[in-house]
N, C-alpha and C positions, 0 to 999 in steps of 0.2 A: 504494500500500500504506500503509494508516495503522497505526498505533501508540497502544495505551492509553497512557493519560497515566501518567507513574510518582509515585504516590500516597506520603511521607513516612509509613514505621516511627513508631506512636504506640502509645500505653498503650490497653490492652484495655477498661480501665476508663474510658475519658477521656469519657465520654457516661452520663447516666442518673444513676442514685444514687450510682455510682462517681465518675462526676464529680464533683458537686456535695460529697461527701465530700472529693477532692483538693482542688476547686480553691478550695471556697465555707468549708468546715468547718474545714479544716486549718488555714488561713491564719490564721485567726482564734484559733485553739489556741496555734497558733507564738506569736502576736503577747503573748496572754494571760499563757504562762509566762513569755515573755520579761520582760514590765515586771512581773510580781508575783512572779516568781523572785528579780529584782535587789532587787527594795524585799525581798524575805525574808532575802536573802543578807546588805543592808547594813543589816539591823536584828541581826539573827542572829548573825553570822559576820565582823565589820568586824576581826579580826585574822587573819582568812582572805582577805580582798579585799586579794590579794598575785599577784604576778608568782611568787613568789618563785625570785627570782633565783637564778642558780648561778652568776654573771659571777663569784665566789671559787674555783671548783673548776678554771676555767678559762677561758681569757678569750679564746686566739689566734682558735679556730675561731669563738665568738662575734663577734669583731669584725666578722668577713665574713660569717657568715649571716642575723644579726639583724637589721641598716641593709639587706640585701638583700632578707630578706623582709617588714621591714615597710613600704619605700619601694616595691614590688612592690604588695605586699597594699592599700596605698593608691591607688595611681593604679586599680588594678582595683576600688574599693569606688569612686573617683570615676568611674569608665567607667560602672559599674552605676547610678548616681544617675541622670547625665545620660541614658541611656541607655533606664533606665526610666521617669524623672521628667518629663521635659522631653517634650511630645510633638515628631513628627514635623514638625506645621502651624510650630512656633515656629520651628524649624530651617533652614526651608525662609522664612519669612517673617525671616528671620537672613540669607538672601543664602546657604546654606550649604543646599546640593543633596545630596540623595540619595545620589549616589555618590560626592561626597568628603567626607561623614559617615561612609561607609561605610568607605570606606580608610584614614580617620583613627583610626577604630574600632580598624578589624583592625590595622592597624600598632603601634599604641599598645597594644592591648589584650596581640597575640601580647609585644610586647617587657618589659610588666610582668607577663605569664603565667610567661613563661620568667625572670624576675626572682626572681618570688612562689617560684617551683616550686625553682630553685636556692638561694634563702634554707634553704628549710623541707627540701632533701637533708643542707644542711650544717647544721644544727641537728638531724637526726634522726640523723645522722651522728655526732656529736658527744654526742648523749644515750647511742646503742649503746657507743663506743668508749670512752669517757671515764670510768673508773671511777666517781666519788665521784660525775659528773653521774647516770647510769647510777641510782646506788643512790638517788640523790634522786627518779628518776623515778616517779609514781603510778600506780595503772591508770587512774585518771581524767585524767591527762596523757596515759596511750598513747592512749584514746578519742578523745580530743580532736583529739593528732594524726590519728586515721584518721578523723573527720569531717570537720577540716580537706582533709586530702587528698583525699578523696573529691569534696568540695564542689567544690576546684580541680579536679580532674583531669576530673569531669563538665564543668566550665566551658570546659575549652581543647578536650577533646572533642569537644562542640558544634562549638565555633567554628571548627576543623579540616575537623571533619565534611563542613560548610554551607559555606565557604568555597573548602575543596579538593576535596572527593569528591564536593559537592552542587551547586556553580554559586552560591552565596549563598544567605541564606534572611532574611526582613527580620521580625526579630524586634518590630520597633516596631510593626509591625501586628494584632499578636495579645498577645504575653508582656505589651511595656507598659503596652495598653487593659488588662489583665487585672490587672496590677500596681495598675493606679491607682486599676481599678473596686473593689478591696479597701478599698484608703484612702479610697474615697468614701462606702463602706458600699453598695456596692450592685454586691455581687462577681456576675460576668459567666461563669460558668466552663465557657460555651461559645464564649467566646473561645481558652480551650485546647486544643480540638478540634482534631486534623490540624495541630498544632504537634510539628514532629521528636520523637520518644522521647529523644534526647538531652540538648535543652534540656526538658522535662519532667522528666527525673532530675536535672538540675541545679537545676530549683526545688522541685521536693520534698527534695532534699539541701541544699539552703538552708533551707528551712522548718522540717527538725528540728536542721540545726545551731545556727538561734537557738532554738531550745527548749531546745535543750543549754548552752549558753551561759551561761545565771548562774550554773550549778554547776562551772564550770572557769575557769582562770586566766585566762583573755579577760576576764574583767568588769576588768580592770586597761585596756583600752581605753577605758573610762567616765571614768576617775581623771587627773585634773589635781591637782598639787600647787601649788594656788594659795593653802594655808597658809602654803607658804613666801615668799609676798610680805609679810604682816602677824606671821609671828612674833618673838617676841625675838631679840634676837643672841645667838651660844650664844659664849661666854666661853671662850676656850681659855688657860689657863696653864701655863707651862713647867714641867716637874719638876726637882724639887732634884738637881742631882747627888751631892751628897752623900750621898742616903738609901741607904741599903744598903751602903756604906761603912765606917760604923764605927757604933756605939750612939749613938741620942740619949743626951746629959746630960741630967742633969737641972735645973731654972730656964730662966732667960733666957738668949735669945745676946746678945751683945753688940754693940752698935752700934756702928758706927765703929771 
């Protein structure tokens, strides 16, 4: 008794002029707003190109969500590098096999998933509950969060999906070539074809997040404060304690 093969949930559109739309057109759109959003923003708006902080309204619940989600959100921005960037051949010509790339991955990835994803509860935590955070918060900040999340939650989604429910699914054979054939200029976007529905909402939820992106607080990921190696020293002087004490005289004080 044989059995059809079980074919991978994909986008409706992933073939024809739908495709080439997602996979050919978009990317390049994304990529567009992205660098002539940032150059608008930092000609534009450079006392807007701010975090800005609320670590003054409250600082405990920050202490533990922030280092959490942005040490999370890192290792997972460098999984996605290696991961997309570096092919397959190199890895393998690295001494470094298939399947203990692959466990390296999953391990690493689930443990800075669940890092990323605990940062960003207790910082959205902390925006809800916290009064004065709360009233500083934008609708362009809430956006932000729910693309952020989005972006994540498709991310570990996937990787759950294909890892637990699916038997693995080897994303470097398709997503990458497809990744890379963008940055070659000679995008491939039937390499996405019969690539899980999953990881396809994942990059298309990538794609409009960097779209989104020079117009919210993330562009503070761009910013290094390497002014403050070459600027003046800022001059701190002690206050008089006397002021407020009693009326200046008038003339000279006296020396000595």
């Amino acid at each position: 008794m044989s059995t059809a093969p079980v074919h991978p949930v994909t986008l409706a559109v992933e073939s024809g002029t739908g495709g080439i739309l997602l996979w050919a057109v978009l990317p390049y759109l994304s990529l567009a707003v992205f660098v002539l959003g940032h150059i608008w923003r930092y000609r534009y708006d450079k006392f807007g190109w701010t975090t800005r902080s609320s670590q003054l309204y409250e600082n405990r619940l920050l202490r533990i969500g922030s280092p959490l989600f942005h040490f999370g959100i890192l290792i997972v921005a460098l999984g996605h590098v290696g991961g997309l960037v570096i092919p397959e051949s190199w890895t393998e010509a690295a001494g470094i096999s298939e399947h203990t790339y692959h466990v390296l991955a999953v391990v690493l990835g689930t443990v800075a998933g669940v890092a990323t994803v605990g940062g960003m509860l207790i910082l959205v935590y902390r925006r809800r509950t916290v009064g004065p955070v709360f009233s500083a918060t934008t609708r362009n900040d809430k956006a932000m969060y729910l693309a952020l999340a989005v972006t994540i939650g498709l991310g570990l989604a996937a990787t759950v999906a294909a890892n637990i429910g699916g038997g693995g699914y080897n994303y470097r054979e398709t997503v990458s070539p497809w990744f890379r054939s963008v940055f070659a200029l000679q995008p491939d976007p039937d390499l996405m074809t019969g690539v899980p529905v999953l990881f396809q909402l994942h990059a298309l939820s990538a794609l409009l997040l960097f779209a989104f992106w020079p117009f919210t607080r993330l562009v503070h990921m761009l910013t290094a404060p390497l002014g403050y190696l070459t600027r003046p020293y800022i001059v701190y002087r002690s206050r008089d304690t006397r002021l407020g004490t009693r009326a200046p005289r008038r003339g000279w004080d006296r020396v000595g």
